[in-house]
C-alpha positions in Angstrom: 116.2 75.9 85.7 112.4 75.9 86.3 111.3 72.4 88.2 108.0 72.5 86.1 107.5 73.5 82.4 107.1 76.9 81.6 106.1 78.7 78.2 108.6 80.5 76.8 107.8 84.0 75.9 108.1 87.6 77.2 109.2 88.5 80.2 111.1 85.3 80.8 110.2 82.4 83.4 108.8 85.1 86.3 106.4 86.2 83.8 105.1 83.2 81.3 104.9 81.0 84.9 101.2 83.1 85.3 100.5 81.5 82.0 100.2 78.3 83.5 97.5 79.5 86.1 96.3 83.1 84.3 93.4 83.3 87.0 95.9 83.6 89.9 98.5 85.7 87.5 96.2 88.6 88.4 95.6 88.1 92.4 99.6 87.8 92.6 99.9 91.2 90.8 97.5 92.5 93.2 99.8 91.2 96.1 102.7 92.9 95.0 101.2 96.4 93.2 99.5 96.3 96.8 102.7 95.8 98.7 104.1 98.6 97.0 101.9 101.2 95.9 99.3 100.7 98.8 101.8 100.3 102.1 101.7 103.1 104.4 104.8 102.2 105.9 107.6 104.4 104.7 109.5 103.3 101.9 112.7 102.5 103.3 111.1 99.8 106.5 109.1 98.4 104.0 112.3 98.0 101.6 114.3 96.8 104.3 112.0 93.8 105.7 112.1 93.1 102.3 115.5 92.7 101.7 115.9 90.8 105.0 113.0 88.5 103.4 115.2 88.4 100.1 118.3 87.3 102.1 116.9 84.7 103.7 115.1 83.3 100.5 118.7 83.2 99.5 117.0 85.3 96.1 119.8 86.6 94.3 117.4 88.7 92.0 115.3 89.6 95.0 118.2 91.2 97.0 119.3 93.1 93.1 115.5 94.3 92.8 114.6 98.1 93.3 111.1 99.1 92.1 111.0 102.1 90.4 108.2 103.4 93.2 111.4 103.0 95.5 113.8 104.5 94.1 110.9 107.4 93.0 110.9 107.3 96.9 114.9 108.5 97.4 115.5 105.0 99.4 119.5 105.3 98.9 121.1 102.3 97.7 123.1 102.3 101.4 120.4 101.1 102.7 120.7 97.7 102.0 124.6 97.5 102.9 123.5 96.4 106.6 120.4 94.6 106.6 121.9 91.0 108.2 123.9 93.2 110.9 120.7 95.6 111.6 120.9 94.6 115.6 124.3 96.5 115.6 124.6 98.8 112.7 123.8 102.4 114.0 122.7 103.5 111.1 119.2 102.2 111.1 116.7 103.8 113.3 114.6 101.8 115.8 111.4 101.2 113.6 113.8 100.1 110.4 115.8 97.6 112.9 111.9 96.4 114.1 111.1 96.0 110.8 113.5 93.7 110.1 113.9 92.0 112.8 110.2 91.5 112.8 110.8 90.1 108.9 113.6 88.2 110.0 111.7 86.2 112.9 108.4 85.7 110.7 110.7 83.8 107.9 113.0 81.6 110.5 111.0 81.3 113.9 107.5 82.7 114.0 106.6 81.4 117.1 108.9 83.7 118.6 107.2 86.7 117.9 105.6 86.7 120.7 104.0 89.7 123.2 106.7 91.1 124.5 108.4 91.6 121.1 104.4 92.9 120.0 105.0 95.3 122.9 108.3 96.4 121.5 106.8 96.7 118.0 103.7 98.5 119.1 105.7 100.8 120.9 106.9 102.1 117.4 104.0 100.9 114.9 100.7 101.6 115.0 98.1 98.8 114.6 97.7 99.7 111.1 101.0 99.7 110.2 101.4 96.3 112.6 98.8 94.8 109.7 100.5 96.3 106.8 103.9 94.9 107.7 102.6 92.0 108.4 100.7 91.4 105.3 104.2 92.6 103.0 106.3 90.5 104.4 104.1 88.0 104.1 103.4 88.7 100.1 107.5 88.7 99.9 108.2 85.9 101.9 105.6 83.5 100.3 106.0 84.4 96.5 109.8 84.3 96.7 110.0 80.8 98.1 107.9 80.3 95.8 109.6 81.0 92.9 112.7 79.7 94.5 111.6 76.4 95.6 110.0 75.9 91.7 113.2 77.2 90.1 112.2 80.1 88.6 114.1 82.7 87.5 113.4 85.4 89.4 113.5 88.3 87.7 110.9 90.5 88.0 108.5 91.1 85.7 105.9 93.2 86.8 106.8 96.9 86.7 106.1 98.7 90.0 
């Protein structure tokens, strides 16, 4: 249950809470059709910080969520089986395990990301991509929690 009063209507809570606040509605829509239609990062790193992100925000909907631009993409629904046990799951390559590491450590300890792990990432990531991670887990990070710390139900409303 939402902790502030939202309009009912379509969509449900994740999309009548923009009616509160329509001229941010369209800068958060931005955010996320950026996130996803705009990355250069592959599809399944980006997917992966993001579901490391969703885990952490303890987002129920978050960690069910597949945009259709993903699954467009062939990211396999295996994928997601490991994500909390990337440091030792072999199936992940060395840039998906950075990716969520990197994702992990910006949510719980950002302070710790400090240059030697920069050296590790920039080993694998260009700068751009350094910047383009950076600024999705950032968008998933901040507008899950959020949603989760005003209640809303999550699912998502915008169609990617």
């Amino acid at each position: 249950m939402a902790r502030i009063d939202i309009p009912d209507g379509p969509g449900g809570e994740a999309a009548m809470i923009w009616s509160l606040r329509p001229q941010l509605g369209g800068m958060v829509e931005r955010m996320i059709r950026g996130a996803y239609q705009q990355s250069i990062l592959p599809p399944e790193e980006r997917e992966l910080a993001r579901m490391r992100i969703a885990q952490i925000n303890d987002c129920v909907a978050c960690s069910d969520f597949r945009a259709q631009s993903v699954l467009d993409a062939g990211v396999a629904a295996e994928v997601y089986d490991n994500v909390a046990a990337y440091a030792s799951y072999p199936g992940y390559t060395p840039r998906q395990r950075l990716a969520i590491e990197f994702a992990e450590r910006f949510a719980n300890d950002h302070a710790s990301l400090d240059d030697g792990f920069f050296a590790r990432l920039r080993g694998s990531f260009s700068d751009e991509e350094v910047l383009d991670l950076t600024l999705c887990v950032a968008v998933f990070l901040g507008l899950g929690r959020s949603l989760t710390v005003l209640g809303v139900d999550q699912s998502c409303a915008i169609e990617l």
